[in-house]
N, C-alpha and C positions, 0 to 999 in steps of 0.2 A: 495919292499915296504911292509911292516907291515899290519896286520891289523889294529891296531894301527894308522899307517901312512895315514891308506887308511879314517877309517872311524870315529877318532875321530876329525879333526881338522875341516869340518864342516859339524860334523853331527848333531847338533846342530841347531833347529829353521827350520826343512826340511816340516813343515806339511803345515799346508792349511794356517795355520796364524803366515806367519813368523815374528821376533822381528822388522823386518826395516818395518813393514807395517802401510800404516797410519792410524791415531785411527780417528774414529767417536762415538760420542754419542749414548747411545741405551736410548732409550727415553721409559720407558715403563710403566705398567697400563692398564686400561679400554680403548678399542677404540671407538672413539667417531662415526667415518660412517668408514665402510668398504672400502667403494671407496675411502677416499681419507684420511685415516689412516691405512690400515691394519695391523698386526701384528702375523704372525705363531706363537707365544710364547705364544698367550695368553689364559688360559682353557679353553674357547669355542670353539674357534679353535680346538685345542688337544680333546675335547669330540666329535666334530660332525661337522668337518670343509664343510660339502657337502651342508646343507641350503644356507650358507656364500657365497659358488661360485657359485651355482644356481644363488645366486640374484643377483650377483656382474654380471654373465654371461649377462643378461638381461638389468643392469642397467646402468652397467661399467665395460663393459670386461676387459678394461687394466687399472686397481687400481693402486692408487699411496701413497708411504706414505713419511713422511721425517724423518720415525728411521732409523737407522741404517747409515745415512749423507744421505738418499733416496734409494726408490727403487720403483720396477713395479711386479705387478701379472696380467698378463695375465691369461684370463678364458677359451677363446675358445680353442678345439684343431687347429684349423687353424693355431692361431696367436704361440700356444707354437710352433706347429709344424714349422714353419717358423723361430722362434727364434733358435732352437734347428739345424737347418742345416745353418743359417746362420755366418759362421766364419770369414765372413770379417769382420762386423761390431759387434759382438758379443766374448769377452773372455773368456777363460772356466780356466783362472788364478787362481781365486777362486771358489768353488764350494757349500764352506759355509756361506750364508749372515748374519754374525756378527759384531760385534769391529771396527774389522782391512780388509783392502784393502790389499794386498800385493803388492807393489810395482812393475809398469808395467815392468820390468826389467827383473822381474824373467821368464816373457813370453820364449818364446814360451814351456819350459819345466812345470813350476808351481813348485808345493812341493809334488804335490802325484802322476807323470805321471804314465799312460797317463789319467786319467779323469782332471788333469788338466793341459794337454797341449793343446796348439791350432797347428793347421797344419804351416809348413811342418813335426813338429817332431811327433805329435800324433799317426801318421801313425804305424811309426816305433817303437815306444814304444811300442802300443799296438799291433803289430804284435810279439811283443818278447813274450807277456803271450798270447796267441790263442796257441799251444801244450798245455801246460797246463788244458785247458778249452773246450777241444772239447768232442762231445757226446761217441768215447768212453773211453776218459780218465776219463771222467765223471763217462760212466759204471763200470768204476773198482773199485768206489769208492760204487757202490749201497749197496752191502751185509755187509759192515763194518757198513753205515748208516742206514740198518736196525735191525740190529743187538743191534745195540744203541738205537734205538728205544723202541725194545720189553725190551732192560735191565734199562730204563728209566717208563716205566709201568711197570716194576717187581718191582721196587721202591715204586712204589704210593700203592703198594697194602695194602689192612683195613684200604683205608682213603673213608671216605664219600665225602669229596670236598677238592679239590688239586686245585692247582694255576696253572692252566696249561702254563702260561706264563714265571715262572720263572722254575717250578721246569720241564718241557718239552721242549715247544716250544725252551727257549737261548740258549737249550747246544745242542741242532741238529749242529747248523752252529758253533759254539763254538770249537766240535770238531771236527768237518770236517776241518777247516780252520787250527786250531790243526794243525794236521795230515797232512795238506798239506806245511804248513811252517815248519814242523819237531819242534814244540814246545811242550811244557811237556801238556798233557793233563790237570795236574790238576791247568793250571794257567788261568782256565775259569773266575776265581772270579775277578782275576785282565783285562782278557779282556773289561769285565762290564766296571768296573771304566773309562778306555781310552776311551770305548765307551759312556758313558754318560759325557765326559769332554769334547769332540771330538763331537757330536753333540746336547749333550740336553744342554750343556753348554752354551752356545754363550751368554747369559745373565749375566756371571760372569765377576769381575772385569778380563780384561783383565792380571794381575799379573796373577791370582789365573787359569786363560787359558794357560799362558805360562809353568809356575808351572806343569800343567796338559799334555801339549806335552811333557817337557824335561823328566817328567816319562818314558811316552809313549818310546821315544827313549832310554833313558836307558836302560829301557827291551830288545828292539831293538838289541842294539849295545851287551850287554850282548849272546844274540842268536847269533848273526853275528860270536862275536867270537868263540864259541861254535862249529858253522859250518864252520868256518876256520882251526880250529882244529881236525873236526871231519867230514869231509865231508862225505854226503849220498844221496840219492836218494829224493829229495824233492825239494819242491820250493824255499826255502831262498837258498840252496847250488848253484841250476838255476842261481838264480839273480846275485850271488856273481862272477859267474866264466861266466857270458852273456855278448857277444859283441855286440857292435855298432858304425859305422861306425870307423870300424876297433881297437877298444880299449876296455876295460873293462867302466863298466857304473860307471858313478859319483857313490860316496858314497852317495849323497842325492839322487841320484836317486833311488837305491838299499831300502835306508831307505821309499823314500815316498813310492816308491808303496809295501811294505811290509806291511806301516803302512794302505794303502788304503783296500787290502786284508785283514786284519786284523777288521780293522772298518767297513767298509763298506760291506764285505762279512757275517760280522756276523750280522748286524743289520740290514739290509734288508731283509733278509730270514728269524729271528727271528723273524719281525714283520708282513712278510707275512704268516706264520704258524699262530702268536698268533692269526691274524684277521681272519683267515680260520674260526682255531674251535669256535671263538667266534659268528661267525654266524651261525654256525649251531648246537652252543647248544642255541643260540635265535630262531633257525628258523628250529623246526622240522619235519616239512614238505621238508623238503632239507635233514636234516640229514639222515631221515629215506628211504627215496630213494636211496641216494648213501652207505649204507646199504645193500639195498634189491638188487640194479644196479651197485656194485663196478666197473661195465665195463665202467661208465660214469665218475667216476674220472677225468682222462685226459683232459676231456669238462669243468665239472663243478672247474677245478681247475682254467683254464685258466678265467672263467668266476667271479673267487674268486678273480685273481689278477687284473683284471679288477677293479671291484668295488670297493675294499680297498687297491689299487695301495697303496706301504706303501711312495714310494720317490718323492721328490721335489728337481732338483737341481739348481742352483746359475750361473749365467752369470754377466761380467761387461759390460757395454755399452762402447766401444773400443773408439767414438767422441762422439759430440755436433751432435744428429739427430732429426730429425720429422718422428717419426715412427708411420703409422698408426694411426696419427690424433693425439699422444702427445708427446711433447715435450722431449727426453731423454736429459739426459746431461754426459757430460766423466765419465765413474769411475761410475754412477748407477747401482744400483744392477735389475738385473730382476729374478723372482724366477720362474722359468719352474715348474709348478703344472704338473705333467703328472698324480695326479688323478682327477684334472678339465679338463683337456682333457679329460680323461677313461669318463667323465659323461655329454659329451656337446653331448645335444641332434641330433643336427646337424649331428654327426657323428657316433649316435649307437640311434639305436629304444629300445625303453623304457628303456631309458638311468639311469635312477634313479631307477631299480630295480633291483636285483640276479635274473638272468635264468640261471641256473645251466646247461641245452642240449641249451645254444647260440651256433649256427654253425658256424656263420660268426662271429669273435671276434679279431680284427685286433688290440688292444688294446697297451699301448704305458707306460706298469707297467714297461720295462727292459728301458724305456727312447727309444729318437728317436735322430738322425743324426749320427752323428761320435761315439760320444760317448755311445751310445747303448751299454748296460751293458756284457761286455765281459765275465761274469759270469751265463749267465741265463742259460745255459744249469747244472750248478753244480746247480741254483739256484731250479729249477722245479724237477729236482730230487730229493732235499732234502725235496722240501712242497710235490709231491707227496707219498714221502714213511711215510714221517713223519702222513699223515692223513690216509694213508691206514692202517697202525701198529695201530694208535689210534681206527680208526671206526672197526680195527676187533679184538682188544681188549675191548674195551669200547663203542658197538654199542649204548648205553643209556645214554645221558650225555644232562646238562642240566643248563641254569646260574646259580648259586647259588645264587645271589644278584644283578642284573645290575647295580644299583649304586656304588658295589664297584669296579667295572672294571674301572681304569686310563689307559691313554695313555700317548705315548713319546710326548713331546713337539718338535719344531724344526723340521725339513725337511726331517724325517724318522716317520712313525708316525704306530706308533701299538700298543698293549696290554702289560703294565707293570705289571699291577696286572689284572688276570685273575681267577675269585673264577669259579668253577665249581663243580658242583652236580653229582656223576658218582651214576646212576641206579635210 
């Protein structure tokens, strides 16, 4: 069989929203009550979504709205925590609550395994990437990513205020993730785009999403061939030449979880860096500690991802239940907030502030059940090198504007434009 044979005929429509999936209305605008409209898309959300589920926590833990054909935001951790290990009655088919439903069919594998498969196959999917992901394959990647670092602040130097979001924080995991699929370094600009199509998207017309995966794959399949032709030491050659139960993996399997790696590996550590330094050029009284105590890093990082947990992911309601006092129905969306867990009082003392030396921080930023982010150990390494190279480069930094600082919209949520003041 060809490459060709293997992964043009359907590799086509492999992501989180494939063509056969049914369409729903996105209904959008001002929301009129939180509880029983909400909407992750809309700029209050994206500025300061923490007020929102405070009160929602209090008034109406599990929010309902009917964009998107419906869906539920649970506030407490209890209840995320309960949804997020439940896979009998909960699908991890989709992972992005937009458009399109994917057709129950595609279950048990999804389009991006394993974050969208449900068990028995989860297992094993995510058992194939753990070599990959462990602490010290992880290690080997430390002195490249520092490295990157310091030549990413030898860039900014004779500027008075840099974007620290764009022109530092995206290309940390840009090129790490690079480097691990054996892609050209300098196709950072086009990972952007798939990644803003792929999750800030979800509000465009469904064409202009499809349009924006078959890119996605293109590139894809373009690399694939590349490393069929060239094989080497890296992850896309892994995936191409990996078995399961006793055969080579699906083309679409091969594609989704490249494409997962690829989006999700960059935009979650992207927007856990940008929200790092964002607080502590707001807040320095913190900066200038871990400054002075570089040994507390480790502490105050864990306690960084806590607070600005940057993901939210997507579950479907598998039947017709009475969960916890509402009504779900087949096919509802529920959005697992694991940074309204990070802040439900309930389950962390002085839940609503940054303690940089928290001792106890059991926190739930890489996700909770099965799906617990197979990547956190490459993830922690990148934010801590990425803020130690900054604070002992630039110990003096400072907002430059709070108003101009945006964030992502959508279920990934961090620092787009970041102005900052160095000295």
């Amino acid at each position: 069989m060809t490459v060709d044979d293997r992964f043009s005929q359907d590799f086509r429509g492999t992501g989180d929203d494939p063509p056969l999936g049914t369409r729903n209305e996105i209904v959008t605008g001002p929301v009129s009550d939180w509880a029983t409209d909400f909407s992750h898309l809309e700029p209050e959300w994206a500025a300061d979504p923490y007020p929102i589920q405070d009160e929602l926590r209090q008034r109406c833990p599990i929010a309902h709205t009917d964009r998107f054909g419906g869906g539920w935001l649970p506030t407490r951790h209890e209840d995320v925590a309960a949804i997020a290990y439940d896979t009998e009655r909960f699908s991890s088919r989709s992972i992005i609550m937009s458009n399109f439903r994917p057709p129950r069919e595609v279950a048990p594998i999804g389009g991006s395994p394993p974050i969208s498969s449900d068990p028995p196959f989860h297992h094993d999917a995510r058992r194939l990437l753990l070599p990959a992901f462990t602490k010290t394959a992880v290690a080997r990647r430390e002195a490249s990513t520092r490295a990157l670092c310091h030549e990413l602040i030898d860039g900014l130097a004779g500027q008075d205020v840099v974007d620290a979001a764009r022109d530092y924080a995206q290309h940390i995991p840009m090129r790490v993730i690079a480097d691990m699929l054996g892609f050209p370094p300098e196709d950072g600009p086009r990972f952007r785009q798939f990644i803003e199509n792929a999750l800030e998207g979800v509000n465009r017309p469904p064409e202009e999403r499809m349009e924006g995966m078959e890119q996605l794959f293109d590139y894809l399949l373009v690399q694939i061939r590349d490393h069929v032709d060239h094989p080497r030491d890296d992850l896309t050659t892994y995936l191409i030449d990996a078995e399961l139960y006793g055969r080579k993996l699906e083309s679409s399997h091969v594609a989704g979880t490249m494409a997962l790696l690829l989006i999700a590996g960059i935009d979650t550590t992207w927007s856990a860096i940008g929200a790092s330094l964002w607080h502590l050029a707001k807040t320095p009284r913190d900066r200038e500690r871990l400054v002075a105590e570089p040994e507390l890093l480790p502490t105050a990082m864990e306690e960084l991802l806590r607070a600005y947990a940057p993901v939210t992911m997507a579950r479907l309601v598998k039947e017709d239940m009475r969960w916890n006092g509402v009504d779900m129905k087949a096919d509802d969306w529920v959005l697992l907030s694991f940074p309204a867990a990070n802040r439900d009082p309930e389950q962390f003392d002085r839940a609503g502030e940054v303690v940089i030396d928290r001792e106890v921080n059991r926190h739930a930023a890489f996700g909770l059940g099965i799906h617990r982010c197979v990547g956190s150990h490459l993830a922690r390494m990148e934010l801590r090198i990425a803020l130690e190279v900054w604070l002992e480069r630039i110990p003096v930094f400072g907002l430059d504007d709070p108003a101009a600082v945006t964030w992502a919209t959508g279920q990934v949520r961090g620092p787009r434009t970041l102005p900052i003041r160095i000295g």
